[in-house]
TORKOL-4160 file (C-alpha; in steps of 0.2 Angstrom, whole numbers, padded with zeros to 4 digits, m for minus):
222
<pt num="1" X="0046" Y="0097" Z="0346"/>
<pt num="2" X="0061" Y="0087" Z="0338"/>
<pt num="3" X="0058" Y="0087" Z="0317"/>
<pt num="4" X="0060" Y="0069" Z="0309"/>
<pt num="5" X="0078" Y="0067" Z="0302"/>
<pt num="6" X="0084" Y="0056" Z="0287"/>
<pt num="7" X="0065" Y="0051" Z="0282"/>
<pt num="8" X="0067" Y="0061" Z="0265"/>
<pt num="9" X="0084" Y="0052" Z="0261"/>
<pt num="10" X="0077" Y="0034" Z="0265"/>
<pt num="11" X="0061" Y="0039" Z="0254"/>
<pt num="12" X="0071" Y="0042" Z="0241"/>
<pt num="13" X="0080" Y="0026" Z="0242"/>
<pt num="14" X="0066" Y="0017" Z="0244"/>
<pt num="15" X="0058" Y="0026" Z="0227"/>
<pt num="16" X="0074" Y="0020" Z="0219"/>
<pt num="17" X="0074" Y="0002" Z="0223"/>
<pt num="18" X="0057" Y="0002" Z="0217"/>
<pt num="19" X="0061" Y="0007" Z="0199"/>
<pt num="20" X="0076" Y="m0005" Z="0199"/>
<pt num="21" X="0064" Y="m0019" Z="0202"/>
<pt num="22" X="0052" Y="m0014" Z="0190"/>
<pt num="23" X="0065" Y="m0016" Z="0177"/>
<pt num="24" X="0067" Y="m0003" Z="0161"/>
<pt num="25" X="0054" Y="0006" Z="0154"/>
<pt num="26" X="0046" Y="m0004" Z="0138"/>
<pt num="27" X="0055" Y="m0003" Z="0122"/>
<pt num="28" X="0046" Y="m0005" Z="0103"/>
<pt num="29" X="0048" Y="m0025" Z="0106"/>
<pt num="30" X="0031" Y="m0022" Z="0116"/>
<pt num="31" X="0023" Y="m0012" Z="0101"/>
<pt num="32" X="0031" Y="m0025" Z="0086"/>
<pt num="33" X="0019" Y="m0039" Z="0091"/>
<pt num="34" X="0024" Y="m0060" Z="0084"/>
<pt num="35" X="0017" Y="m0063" Z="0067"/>
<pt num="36" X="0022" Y="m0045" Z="0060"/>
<pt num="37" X="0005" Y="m0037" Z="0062"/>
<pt num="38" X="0001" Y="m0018" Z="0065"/>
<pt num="39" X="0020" Y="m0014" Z="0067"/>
<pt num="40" X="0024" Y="0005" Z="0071"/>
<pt num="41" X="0039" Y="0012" Z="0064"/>
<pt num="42" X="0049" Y="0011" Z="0077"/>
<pt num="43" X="0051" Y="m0006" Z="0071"/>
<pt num="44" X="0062" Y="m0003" Z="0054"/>
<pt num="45" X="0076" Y="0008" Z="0050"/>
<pt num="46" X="0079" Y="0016" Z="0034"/>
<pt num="47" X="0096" Y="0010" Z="0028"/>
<pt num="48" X="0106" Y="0020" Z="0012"/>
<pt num="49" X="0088" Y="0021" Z="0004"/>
<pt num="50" X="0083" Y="0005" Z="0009"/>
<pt num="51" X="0069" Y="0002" Z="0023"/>
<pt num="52" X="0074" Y="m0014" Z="0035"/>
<pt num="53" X="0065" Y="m0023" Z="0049"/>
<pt num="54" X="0076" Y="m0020" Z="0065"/>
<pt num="55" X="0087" Y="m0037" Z="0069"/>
<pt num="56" X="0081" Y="m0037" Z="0087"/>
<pt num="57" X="0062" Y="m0040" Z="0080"/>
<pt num="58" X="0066" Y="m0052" Z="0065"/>
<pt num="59" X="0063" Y="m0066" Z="0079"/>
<pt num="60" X="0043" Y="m0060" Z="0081"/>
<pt num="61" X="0039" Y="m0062" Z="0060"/>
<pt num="62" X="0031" Y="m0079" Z="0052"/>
<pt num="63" X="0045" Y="m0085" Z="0037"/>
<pt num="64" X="0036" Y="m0095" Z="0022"/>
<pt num="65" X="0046" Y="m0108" Z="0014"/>
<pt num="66" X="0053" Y="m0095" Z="0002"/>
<pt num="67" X="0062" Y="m0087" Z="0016"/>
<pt num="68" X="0051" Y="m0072" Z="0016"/>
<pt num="69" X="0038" Y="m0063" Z="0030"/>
<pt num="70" X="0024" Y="m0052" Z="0027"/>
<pt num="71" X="0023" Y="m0035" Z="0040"/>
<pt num="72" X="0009" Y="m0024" Z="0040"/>
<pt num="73" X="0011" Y="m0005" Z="0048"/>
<pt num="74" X="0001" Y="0002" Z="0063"/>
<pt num="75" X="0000" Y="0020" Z="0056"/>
<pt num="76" X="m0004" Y="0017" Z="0037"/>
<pt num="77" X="m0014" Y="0003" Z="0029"/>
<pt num="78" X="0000" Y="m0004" Z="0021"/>
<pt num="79" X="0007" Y="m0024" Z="0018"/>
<pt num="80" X="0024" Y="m0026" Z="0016"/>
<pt num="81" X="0034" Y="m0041" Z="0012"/>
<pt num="82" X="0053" Y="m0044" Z="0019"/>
<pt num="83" X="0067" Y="m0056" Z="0018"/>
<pt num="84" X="0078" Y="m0067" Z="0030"/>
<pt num="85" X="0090" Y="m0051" Z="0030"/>
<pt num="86" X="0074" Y="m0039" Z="0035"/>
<pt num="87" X="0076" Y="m0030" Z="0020"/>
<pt num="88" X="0058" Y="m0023" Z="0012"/>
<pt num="89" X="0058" Y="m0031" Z="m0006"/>
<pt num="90" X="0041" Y="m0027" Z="m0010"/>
<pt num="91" X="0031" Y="m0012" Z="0000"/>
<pt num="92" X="0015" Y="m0005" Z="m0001"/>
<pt num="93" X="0005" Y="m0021" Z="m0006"/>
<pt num="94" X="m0011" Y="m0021" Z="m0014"/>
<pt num="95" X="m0022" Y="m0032" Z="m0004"/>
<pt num="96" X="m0041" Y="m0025" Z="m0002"/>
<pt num="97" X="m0046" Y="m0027" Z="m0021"/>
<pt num="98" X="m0055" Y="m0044" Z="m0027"/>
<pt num="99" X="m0042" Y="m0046" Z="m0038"/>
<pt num="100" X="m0027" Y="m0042" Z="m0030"/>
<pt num="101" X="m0015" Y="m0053" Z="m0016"/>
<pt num="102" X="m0018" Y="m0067" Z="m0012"/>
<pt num="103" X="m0031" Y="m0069" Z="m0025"/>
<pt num="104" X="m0023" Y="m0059" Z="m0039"/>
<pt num="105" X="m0022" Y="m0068" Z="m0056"/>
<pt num="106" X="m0010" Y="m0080" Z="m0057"/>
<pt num="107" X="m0001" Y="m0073" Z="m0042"/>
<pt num="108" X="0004" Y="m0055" Z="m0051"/>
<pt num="109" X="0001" Y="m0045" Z="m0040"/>
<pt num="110" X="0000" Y="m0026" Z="m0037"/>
<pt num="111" X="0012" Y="m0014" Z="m0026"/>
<pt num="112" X="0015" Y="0005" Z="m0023"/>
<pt num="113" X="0032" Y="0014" Z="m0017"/>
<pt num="114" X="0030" Y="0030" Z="m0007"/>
<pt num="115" X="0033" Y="0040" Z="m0018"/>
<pt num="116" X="0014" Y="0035" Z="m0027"/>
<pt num="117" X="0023" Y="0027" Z="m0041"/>
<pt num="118" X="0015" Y="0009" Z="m0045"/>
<pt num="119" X="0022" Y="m0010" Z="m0053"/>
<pt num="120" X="0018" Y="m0029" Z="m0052"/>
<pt num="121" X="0026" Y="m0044" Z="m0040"/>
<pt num="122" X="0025" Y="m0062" Z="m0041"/>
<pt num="123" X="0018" Y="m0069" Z="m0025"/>
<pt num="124" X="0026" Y="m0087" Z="m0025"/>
<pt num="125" X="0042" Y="m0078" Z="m0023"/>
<pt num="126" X="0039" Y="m0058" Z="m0019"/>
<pt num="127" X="0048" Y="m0055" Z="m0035"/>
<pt num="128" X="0044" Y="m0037" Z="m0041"/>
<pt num="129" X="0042" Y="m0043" Z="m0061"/>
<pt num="130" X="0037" Y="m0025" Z="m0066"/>
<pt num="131" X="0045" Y="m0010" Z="m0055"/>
<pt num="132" X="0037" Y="0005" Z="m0049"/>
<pt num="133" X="0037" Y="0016" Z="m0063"/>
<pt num="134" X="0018" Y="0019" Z="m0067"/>
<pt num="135" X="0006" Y="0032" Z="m0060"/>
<pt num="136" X="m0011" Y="0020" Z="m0062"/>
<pt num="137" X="m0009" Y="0001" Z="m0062"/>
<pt num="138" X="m0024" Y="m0008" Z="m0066"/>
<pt num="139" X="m0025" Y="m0028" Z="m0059"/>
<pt num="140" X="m0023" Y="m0042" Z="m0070"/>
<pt num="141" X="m0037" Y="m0048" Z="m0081"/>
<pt num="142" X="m0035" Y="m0064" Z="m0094"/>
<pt num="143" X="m0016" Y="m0061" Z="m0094"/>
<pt num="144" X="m0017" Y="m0042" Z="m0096"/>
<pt num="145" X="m0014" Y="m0027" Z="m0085"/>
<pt num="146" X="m0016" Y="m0007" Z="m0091"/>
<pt num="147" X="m0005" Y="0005" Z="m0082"/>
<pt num="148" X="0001" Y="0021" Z="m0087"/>
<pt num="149" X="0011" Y="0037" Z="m0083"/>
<pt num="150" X="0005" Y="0054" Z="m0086"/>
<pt num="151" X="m0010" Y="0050" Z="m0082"/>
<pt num="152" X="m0026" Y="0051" Z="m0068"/>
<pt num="153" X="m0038" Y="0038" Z="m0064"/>
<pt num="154" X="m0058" Y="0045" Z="m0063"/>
<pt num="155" X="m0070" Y="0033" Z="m0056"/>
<pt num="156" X="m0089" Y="0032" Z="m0064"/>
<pt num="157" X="m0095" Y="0029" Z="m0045"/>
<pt num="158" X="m0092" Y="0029" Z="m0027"/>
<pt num="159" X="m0087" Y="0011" Z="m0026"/>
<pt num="160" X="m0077" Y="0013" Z="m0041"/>
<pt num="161" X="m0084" Y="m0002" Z="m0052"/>
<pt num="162" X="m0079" Y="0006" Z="m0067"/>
<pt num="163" X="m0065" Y="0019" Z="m0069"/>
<pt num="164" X="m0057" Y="0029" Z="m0083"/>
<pt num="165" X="m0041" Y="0034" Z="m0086"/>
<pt num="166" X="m0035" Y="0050" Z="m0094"/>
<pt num="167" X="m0020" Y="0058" Z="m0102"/>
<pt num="168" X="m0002" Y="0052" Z="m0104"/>
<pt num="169" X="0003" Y="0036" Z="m0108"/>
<pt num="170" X="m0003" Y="0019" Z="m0106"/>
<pt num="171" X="0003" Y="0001" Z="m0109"/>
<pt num="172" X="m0003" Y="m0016" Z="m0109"/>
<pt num="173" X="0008" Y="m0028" Z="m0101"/>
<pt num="174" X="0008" Y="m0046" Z="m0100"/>
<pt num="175" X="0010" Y="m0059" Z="m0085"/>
<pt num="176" X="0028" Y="m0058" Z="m0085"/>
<pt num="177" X="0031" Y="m0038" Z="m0088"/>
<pt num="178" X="0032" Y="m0039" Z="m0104"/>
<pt num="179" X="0025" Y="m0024" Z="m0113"/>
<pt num="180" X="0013" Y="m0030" Z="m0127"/>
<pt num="181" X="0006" Y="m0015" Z="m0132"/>
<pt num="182" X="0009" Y="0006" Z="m0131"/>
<pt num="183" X="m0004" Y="0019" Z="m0135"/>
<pt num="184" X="m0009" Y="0037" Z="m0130"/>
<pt num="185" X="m0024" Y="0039" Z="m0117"/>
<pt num="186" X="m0039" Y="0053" Z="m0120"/>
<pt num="187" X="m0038" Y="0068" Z="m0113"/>
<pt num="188" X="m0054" Y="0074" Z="m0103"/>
<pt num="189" X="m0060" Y="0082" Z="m0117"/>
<pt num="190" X="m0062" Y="0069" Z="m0128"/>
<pt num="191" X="m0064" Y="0054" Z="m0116"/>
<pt num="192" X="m0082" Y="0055" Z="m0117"/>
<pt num="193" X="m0081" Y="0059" Z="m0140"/>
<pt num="194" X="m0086" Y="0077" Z="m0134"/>
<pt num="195" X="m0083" Y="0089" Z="m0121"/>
<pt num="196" X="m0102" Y="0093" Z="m0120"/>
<pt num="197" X="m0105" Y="0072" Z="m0114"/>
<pt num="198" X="m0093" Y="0071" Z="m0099"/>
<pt num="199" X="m0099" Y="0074" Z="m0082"/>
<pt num="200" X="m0088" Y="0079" Z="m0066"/>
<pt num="201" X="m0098" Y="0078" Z="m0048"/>
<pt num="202" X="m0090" Y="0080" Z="m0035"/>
<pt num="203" X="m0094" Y="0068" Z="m0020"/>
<pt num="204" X="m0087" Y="0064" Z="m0004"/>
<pt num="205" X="m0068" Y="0073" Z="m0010"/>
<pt num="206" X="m0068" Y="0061" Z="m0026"/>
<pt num="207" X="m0069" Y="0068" Z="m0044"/>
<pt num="208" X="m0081" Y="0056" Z="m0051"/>
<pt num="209" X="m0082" Y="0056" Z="m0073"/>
<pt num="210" X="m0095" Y="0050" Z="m0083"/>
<pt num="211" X="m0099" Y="0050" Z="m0100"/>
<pt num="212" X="m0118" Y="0054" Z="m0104"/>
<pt num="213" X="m0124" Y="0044" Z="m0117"/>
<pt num="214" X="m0133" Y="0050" Z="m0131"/>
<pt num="215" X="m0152" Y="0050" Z="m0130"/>
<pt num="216" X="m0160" Y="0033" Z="m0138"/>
<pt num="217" X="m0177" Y="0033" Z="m0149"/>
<pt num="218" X="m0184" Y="0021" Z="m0133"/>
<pt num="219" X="m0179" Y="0031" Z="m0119"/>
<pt num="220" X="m0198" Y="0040" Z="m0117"/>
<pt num="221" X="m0203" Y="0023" Z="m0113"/>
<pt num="222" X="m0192" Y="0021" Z="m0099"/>
């Protein structure tokens, strides 16, 4: 029985032309899809502390007339907003919150670094007007905003429609990061007047606080 020569050899040739056909194997530019949404981070580099959006994918983002993009990542519920040159001028933008972008107060908007640190940007030009240099930054109300270092923010309920914040230091800033007023927060024993009216329940990994009001002459009626 003769055995088949040379079949092996033109197998392997034949699997060979059919990956050169096929063309190379995808590359990020299939993951960094047009309009700069869900982006992993294959799609940046960092750059002397900086992060950027890779050249090859500026192409695929929407410009504004300002010259500037927004990109939000894939593996982090993060909004980011870049320039011409793919530089990330304001990351971590807050955007879930009634009053935060687009609809924040008077375009001042709220933003976080990754190192938790917090400030404020205007939108109409993604001009950071307060830098990152608060631990809690509360949104804009009537032209003031309450951040503060030091300190940790307590919620009165899961949907967080009241919070407090405790310790360190806060200030109250105006619409153009000007600081209009400084002045030391509660600690946790007297955020409540007394010890003995603040209430810690734990619920679904949140630390929630809230003050217990003294009893009023009606309250058997209730």
């Amino acid at each position: 029985m003769m055995r088949a020569v040379g079949k092996r050899p033109a197998l392997l040739c034949l699997a060979t032309l059919s990956i050169l056909l096929a063309g190379p194997p995808a590359t990020a530019a299939a993951h960094c899809p047009k309009g700069g949404d869900h982006w992993p981070d294959a799609c940046f580099v960092e750059q002397a502390g900086e992060r950027y959006v890779k050249r090859q994918y500026l192409g695929r983002l929407k410009w504004n007339r300002q010259g500037y993009a927004l990109v939000s990542r894939a593996d982090a519920f993060e909004l980011m907003a870049v320039n011409r040159q793919g530089k990330v001028v304001v990351p971590g933008i807050y955007h879930t919150g009634d009053f935060d972008y687009p609809d924040a107060e008077r375009g001042v908007g709220r933003f976080a670094t990754p190192d938790g640190k917090c400030g404020y940007f205007q939108a109409r030009g993604f001009k950071v007007v307060v830098p990152a240099r608060y631990d809690v930054c509360r949104a804009f109300h009537d032209g003031r905003a309450t951040a503060c270092t030091g300190c940790t923010r307590y919620c009165d309920d899961e949907d967080c429609h009241m919070d407090h914040l405790v310790g360190g230091q806060a200030d109250q800033l105006g619409l153009d990061g000007t600081v209009r007023q400084s002045y030391p927060l509660a600690t946790l024993d007297t955020v409540c007047g007394s010890p003995e009216r603040r209430k810690l329940t734990q619920r679904a990994g949140t630390t929630l606080l809230q003050c217990v009001r003294d009893p009023g002459p009606f309250d058997h009626l209730r």
